[in-house]
C-alpha positions in Angstrom: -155.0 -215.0 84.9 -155.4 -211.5 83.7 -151.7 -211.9 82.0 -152.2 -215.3 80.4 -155.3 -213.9 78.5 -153.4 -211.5 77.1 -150.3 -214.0 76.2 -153.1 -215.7 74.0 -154.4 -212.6 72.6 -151.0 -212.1 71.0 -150.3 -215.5 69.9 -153.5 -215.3 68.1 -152.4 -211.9 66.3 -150.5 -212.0 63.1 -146.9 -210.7 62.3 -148.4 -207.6 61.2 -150.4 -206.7 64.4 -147.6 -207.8 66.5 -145.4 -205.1 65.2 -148.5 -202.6 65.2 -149.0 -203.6 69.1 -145.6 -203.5 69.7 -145.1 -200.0 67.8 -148.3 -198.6 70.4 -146.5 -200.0 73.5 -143.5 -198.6 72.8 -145.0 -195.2 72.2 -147.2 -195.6 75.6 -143.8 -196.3 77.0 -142.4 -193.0 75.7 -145.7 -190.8 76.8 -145.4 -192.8 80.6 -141.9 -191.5 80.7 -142.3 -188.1 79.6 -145.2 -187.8 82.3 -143.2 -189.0 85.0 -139.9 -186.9 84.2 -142.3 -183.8 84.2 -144.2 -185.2 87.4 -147.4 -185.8 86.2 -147.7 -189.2 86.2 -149.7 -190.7 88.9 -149.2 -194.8 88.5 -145.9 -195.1 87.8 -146.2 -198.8 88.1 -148.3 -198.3 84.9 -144.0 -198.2 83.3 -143.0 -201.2 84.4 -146.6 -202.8 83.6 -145.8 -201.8 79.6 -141.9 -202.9 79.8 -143.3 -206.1 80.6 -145.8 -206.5 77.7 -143.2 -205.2 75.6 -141.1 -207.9 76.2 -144.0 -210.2 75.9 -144.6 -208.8 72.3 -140.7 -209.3 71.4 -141.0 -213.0 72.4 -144.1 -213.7 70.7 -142.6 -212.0 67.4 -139.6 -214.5 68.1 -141.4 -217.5 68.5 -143.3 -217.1 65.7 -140.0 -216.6 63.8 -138.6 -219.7 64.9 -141.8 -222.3 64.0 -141.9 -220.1 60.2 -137.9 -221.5 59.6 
């Protein structure tokens, strides 16, 4: 349930914030990396977690492509 909420968060966001979101995760993804390499990250399922919504952004941003041709 938790997920889907967040599905329609995005699909109500514009191009613009989608980027902007995607931009954030992608830097989160960096820090959540950096912390683990240097063992100081303690929930490392917090990685795979942020790949996910990544992915999540990218097909949003793609869909939304699609319906503008």
């Amino acid at each position: 349930m938790k997920i889907n909420k967040y599905v329609e968060d995005l699909k109500a966001k514009s191009a613009a914030e989608l980027a902007q979101e995607l931009v954030a995760a992608k830097k989160e993804l960096f820090n959540l990396r950096f912390q683990n390499a240097t063992n100081q990250l303690d929930n490392t399922s917090r990685i795979k977690e942020v790949r996910r919504n990544i992915a999540r952004i990218q097909t949003i941003i793609t869909q939304k492509a699609k319906t503008a041709e």
